[in-house]
C-alpha positions as CSV (number, residue, x, y, z in Angstrom):
1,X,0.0,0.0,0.0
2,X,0.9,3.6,-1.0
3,X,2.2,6.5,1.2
4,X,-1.3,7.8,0.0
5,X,-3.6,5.3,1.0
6,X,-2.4,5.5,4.0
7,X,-2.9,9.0,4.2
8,X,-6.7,8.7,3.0
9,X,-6.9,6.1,6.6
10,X,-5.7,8.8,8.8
11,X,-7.6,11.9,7.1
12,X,-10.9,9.8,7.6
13,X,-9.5,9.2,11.4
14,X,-8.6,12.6,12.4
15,X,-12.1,14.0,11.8
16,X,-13.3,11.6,14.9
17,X,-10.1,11.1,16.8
18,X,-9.2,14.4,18.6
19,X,-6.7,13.1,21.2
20,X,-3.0,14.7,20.2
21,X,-1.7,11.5,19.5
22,X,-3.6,7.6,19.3
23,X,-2.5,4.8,18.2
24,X,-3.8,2.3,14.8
25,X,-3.2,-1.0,13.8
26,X,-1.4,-0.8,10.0
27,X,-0.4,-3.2,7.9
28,X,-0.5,-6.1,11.3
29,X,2.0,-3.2,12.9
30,X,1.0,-0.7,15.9
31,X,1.8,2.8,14.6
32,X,1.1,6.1,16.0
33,X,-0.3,9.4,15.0
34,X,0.6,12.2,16.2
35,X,-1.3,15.9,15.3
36,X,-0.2,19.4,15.2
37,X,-0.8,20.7,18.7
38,X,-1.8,24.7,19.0
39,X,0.4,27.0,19.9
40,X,0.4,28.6,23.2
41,X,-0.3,32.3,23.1
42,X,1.7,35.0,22.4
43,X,1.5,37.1,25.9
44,X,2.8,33.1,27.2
45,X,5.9,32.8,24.9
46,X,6.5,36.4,25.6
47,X,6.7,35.8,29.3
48,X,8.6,32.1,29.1
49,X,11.2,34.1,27.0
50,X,11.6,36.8,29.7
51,X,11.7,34.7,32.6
52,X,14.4,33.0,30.7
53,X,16.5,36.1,30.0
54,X,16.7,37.0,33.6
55,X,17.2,33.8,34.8
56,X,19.6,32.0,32.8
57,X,18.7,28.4,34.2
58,X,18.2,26.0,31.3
59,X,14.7,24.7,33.1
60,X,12.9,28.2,32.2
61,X,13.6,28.4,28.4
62,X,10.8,27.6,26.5
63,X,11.6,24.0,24.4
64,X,8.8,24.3,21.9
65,X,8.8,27.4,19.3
66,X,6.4,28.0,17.0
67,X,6.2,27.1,14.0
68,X,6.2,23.6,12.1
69,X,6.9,21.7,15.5
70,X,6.2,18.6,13.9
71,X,8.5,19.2,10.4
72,X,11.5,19.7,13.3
73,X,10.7,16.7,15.0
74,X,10.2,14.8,11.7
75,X,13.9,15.7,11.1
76,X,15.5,15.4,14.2
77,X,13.8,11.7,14.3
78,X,15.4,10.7,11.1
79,X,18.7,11.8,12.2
80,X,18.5,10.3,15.0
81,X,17.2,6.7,14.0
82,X,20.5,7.3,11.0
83,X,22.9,7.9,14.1
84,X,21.5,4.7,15.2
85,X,19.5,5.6,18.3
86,X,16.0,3.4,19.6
87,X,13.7,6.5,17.6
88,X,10.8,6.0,15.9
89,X,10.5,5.6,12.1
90,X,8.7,8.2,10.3
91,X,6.6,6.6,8.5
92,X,4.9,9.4,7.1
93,X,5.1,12.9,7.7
94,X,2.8,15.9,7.0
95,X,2.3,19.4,7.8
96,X,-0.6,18.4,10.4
97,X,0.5,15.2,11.7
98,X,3.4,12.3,11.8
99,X,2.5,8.5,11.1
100,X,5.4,6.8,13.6
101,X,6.6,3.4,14.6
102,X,6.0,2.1,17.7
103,X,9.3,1.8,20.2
104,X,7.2,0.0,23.3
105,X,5.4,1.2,26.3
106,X,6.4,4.4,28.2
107,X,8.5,3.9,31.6
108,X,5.5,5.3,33.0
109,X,3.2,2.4,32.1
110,X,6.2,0.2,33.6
111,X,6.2,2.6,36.4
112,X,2.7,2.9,36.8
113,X,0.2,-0.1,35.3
114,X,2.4,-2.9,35.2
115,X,3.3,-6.2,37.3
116,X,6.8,-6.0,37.2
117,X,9.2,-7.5,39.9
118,X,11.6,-5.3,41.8
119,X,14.5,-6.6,39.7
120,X,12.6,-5.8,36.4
121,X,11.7,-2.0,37.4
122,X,15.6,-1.5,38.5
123,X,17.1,-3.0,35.1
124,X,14.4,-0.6,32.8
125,X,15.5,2.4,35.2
126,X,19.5,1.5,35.1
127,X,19.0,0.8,31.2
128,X,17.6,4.5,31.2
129,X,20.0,6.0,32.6
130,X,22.6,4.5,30.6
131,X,20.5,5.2,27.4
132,X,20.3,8.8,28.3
133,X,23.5,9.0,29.2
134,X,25.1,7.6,25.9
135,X,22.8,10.2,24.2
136,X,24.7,12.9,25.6
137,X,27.9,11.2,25.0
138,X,27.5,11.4,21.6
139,X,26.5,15.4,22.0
140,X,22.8,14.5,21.5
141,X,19.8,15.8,23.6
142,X,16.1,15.2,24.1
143,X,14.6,18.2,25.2
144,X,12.2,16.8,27.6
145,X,12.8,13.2,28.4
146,X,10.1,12.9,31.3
147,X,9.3,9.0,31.7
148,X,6.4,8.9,29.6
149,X,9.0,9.9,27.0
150,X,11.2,7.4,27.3
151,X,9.6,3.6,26.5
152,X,11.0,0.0,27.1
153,X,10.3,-2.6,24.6
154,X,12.0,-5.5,27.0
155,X,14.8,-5.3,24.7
156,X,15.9,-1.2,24.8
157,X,15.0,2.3,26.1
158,X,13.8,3.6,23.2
159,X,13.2,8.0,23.0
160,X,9.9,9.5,21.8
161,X,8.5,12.8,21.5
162,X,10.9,15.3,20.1
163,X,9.2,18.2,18.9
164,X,10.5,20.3,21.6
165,X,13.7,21.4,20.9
166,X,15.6,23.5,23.2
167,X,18.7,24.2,21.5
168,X,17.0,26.6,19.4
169,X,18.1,29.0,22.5
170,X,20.2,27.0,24.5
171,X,24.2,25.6,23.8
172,X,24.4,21.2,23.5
173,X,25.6,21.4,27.1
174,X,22.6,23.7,28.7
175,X,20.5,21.2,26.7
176,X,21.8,18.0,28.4
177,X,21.7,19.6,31.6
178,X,18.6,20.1,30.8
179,X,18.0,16.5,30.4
180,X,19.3,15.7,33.2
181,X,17.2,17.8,35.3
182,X,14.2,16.8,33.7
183,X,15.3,13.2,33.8
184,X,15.6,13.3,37.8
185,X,12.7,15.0,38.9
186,X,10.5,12.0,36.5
187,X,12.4,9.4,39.2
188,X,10.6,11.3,41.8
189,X,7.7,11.7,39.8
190,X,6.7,7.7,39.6
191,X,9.3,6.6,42.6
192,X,8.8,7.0,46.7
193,X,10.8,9.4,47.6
194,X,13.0,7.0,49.8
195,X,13.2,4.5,47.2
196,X,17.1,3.5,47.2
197,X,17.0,3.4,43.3
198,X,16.4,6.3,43.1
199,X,20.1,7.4,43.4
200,X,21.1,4.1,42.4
201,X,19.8,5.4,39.0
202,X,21.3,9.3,39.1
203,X,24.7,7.0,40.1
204,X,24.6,5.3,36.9
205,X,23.9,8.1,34.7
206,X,26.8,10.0,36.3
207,X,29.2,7.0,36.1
208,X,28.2,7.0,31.8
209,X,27.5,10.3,31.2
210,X,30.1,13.5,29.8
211,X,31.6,14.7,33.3
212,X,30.9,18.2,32.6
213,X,27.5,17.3,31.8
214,X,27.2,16.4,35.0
215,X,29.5,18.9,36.8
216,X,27.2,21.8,34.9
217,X,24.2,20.0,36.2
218,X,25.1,20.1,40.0
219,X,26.5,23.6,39.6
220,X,23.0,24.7,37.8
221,X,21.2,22.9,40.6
222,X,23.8,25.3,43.2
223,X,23.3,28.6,40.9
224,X,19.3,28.1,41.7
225,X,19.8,29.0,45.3
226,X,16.5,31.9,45.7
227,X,14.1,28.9,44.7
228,X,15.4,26.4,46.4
229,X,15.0,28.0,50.4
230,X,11.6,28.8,48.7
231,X,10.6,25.7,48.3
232,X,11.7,24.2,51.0
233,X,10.1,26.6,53.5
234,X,6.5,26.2,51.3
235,X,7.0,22.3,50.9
236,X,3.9,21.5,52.3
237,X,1.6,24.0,50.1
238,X,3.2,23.0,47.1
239,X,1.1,20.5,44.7
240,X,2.8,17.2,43.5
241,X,5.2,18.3,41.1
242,X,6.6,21.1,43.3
243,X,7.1,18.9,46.1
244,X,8.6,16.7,44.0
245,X,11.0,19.1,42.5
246,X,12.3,19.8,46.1
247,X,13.5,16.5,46.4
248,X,15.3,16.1,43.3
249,X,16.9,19.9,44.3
250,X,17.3,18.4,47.5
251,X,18.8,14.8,45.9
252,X,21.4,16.7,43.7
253,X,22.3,19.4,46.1
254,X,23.8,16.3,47.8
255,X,26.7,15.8,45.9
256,X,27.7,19.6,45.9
257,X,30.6,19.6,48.1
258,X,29.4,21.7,51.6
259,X,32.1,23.9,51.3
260,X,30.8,25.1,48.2
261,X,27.3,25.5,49.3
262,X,25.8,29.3,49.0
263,X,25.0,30.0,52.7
264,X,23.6,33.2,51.2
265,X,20.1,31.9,50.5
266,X,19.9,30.3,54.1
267,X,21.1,33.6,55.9
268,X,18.2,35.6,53.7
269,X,15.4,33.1,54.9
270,X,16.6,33.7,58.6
271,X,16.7,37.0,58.4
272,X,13.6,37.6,57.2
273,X,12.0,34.8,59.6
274,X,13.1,36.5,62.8
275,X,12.2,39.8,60.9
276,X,8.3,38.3,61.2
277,X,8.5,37.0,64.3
278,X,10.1,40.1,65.9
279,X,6.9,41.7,64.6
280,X,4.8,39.7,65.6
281,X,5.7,40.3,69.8
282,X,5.6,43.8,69.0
């Protein structure tokens, strides 16, 4: 069968299938589709890109420009599955939505819906970690490898989802320290936050990964010193992902070496603490 009948399938699909991306049975193969997503509003790109700008922290750029999203990731998917990485093939590609192979179920349905043993869950993590970490080694980033974009086929991790793309404003390195950011606070996401493996997992990616990768990492994690008192001090009236980010802060502030710790954050928070409770004896 033609490019184009397959085409005609997915046309006649779209107009009842509104979900950004489902999956079809073609050809006795899984295959997904994935549509054009709308772009988030200007006064919101405006404000990402500011934030950025003052911040300099590699978290706060904004990965996804607009623009032909999916033509970028349609290329950066083909380069990637010539390099030889687990990708998906693009099977087809058009302006409003990509036709792709299936690489397996997302470390979030491991995480999540399945029966695996203990054993099972620490090899897909540890193969993770090693996967992402070879990306990097070859000077290759995700953008935005959260769990759910990252799938296990029992064989290899396998990388989905790349139509956000932050070296359009960031160098290779900000962009795998990205990564790596992103990567930890998804262990906290679907782990318990005393789950050994947790840095049994960071461990391996730091034993495989580019040491300045990770030395950038731990020194962005240091440079983000007015959030992190922040969030510590509001931990309990933070929803789930900002309670979560405190603990991957937390986990990576670990292996900063004391000396080097900013006590200027800490002295702030004190200051302002006894400030308030000065006042309120008055």
């Amino acid at each position: 069968m033609t490019d184009q009948t397959l085409a005609n399938y997915i046309d006649s699909l779209r107009s009842i299938r509104q979900e950004r991306s489902f999956s079809i049975l073609w050809q006795d193969n899984k295959v997904w589709v994935k549509q054009q997503e709308h772009a988030a509003p200007k006064w919101l790109q405006l404000a990402s890109h500011a934030i950025a700008a003052l911040s300099s922290n590699p978290l706060y750029f904004p990965s996804a420009e607009s623009g032909a999203p999916l033509e970028r990731e349609a290329v950066r998917l083909k380069l990637m599955h010539v390099k030889g990485f687990r990708v998906p093939e693009v099977l087809l590609a058009t302006p409003n939505y990509l036709v792709l192979s299936d690489v397996g179920p997302s470390l979030k349905y491991w995480l999540t819906k399945s029966t695996i043993s203990v054993n099972e869950r620490r090899h897909i993590l540890l193969e993770a970690a090693a996967a992402l970490a070879q990306l990097h080694q070859n000077r290759y980033w995700h953008g935005r490898p959260a769990l759910r974009d990252l799938c296990w086929d029992g064989k290899q991790i396998g990388f989905i989802d790349f139509e956000e793309d932050p070296h359009q404003m960031l160098s290779i390195d900000q962009c795998m320290v990205r990564d790596l950011l992103i990567f930890v606070h998804g262990l906290y996401r679907y782990l318990p936050t005393t789950d050994p493996l947790i840095v049994e997992v960071i461990n391996e990616y730091r034993r495989l990964a580019p040491e300045r990768v990770w030395r950038e990492g731990i020194k962005t994690v240091e440079q983000m010193w007015l959030i992190y008192p922040v969030l510590e001090l509001s931990h309990n009236l933070l929803g789930k992902d900002g309670k979560q980010a405190v603990m991957a802060l937390r986990q990576l502030r670990q292996y900063q070496s004391r000396s080097k710790r900013s006590k200027l954050p800490w002295l702030l928070i004190s200051a302002a603490l006894a400030y308030a409770l000065a006042d309120q004896f008055d």
